[in-house]
Every structure is written in structure tokens, then in C-alpha cells.
N, C-alpha and C positions, 0 to 999 in steps of 0.2 A: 528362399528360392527353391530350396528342394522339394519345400510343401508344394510346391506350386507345381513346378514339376511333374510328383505325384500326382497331384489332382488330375491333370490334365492326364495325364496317361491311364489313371483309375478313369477316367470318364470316356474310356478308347479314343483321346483325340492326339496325334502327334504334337511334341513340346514343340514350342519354337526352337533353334539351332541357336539362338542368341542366348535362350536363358539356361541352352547346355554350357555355352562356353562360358554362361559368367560363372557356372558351377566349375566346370573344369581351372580356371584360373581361382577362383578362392582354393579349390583342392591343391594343386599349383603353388602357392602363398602360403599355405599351409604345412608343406611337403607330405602330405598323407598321402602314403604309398593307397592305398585302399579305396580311397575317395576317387584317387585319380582316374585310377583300372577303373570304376565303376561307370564314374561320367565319359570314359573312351568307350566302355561298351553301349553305355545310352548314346554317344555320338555316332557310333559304327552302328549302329540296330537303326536309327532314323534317320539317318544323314550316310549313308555311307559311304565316303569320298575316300579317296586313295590314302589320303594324310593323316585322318581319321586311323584310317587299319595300319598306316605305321605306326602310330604314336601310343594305336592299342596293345600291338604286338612289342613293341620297346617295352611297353610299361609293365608288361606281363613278364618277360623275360628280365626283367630287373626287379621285379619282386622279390620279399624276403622269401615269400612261398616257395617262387620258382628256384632258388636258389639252392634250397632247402631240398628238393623232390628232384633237381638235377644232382646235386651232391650223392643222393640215395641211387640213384638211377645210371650214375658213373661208378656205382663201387658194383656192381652187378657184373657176374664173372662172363660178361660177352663174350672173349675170346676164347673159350672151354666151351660154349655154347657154338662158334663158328667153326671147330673143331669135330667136334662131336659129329654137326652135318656134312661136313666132307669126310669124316670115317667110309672106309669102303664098303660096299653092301649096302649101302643109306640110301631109300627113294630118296630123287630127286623128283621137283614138284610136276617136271613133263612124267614120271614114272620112269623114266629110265635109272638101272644101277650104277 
């Protein structure tokens, strides 16, 4: 089905929405974190229905990836950074000190 897929999409024609979901369900049955994310963003790119952009955003933020690059991105010393711009003497972004 994914050949298929591709083809049609190599050939600039929009896949049917039925042969993204039978991909998304094997991905689904499967538990492939990767596959999933893929067929939500081929479903969100041609079909883009509200359900669609949750199920892509769920899938994205429950990656191993994301999980991986929030854990990095939580150890980043933000509050010595939010400090630092309220230090006195600091433009502020109207220009005012």
C-alpha cells in the first residue's frame, strides 16, 4: 500500500484518504512509533481535518524523539536566562531601561 501511495504522490496526484488510513492502521497494529508520525503527516498534508492535526500532534509529542529533545530542552538553565533579562540596566524590547 505504501508503494501505492508513493506512486500516486510521485505522479503529483493526491492519495486517496482511505489508502492513508489503511496505512495508518497497519502502522497502528504494528505499534511503529515512526510509521505512525508519517501517515498523520501524509494525512494532515492532504486531508487536513481537525483529527487528523490532533492525532498528529499526540503522536509527535509522544515520540521517543520528542521525549529525548524535551528531556534536553528541560535541563537548559531558563531561569538564570529569565534573570539575567530582568537584571537592571537591561533594554527591554519597547527600548525602555
Amino acid at each position: 500500500m505504501n508503494d501505492y501511495v508513493d506512486s500516486q504522490i510521485k505522479a503529483g496526484k493526491t492519495p486517496k484518504e482511505r489508502s492513508l488510513k489503511t496505512i495508518m492502521a497497519t502502522c497502528l497494529a504494528m505499534k511503529d512509533q515512526t510509521c505512525e508520525t508519517h501517515a498523520f503527516e501524509r494525512l494532515v498534508l492532504y486531508y487536513p481535518k481537525g483529527d487528523y492535526w490532533a492525532n498528529l500532534i499526540n503522536s509527535l509529542f509522544t515520540s521517543d524523539d520528542y521525549k529525548v529533545g524535551f528531556a534536553a530542552l528541560a535541563a537548559l538553565p531558563f531561569g538564570r536566562r529569565r534573570q539575567r533579562a530582568e537584571e537592571p540596566g537591561r533594554l527591554h524590547r519597547d527600548g525602555a531601561a
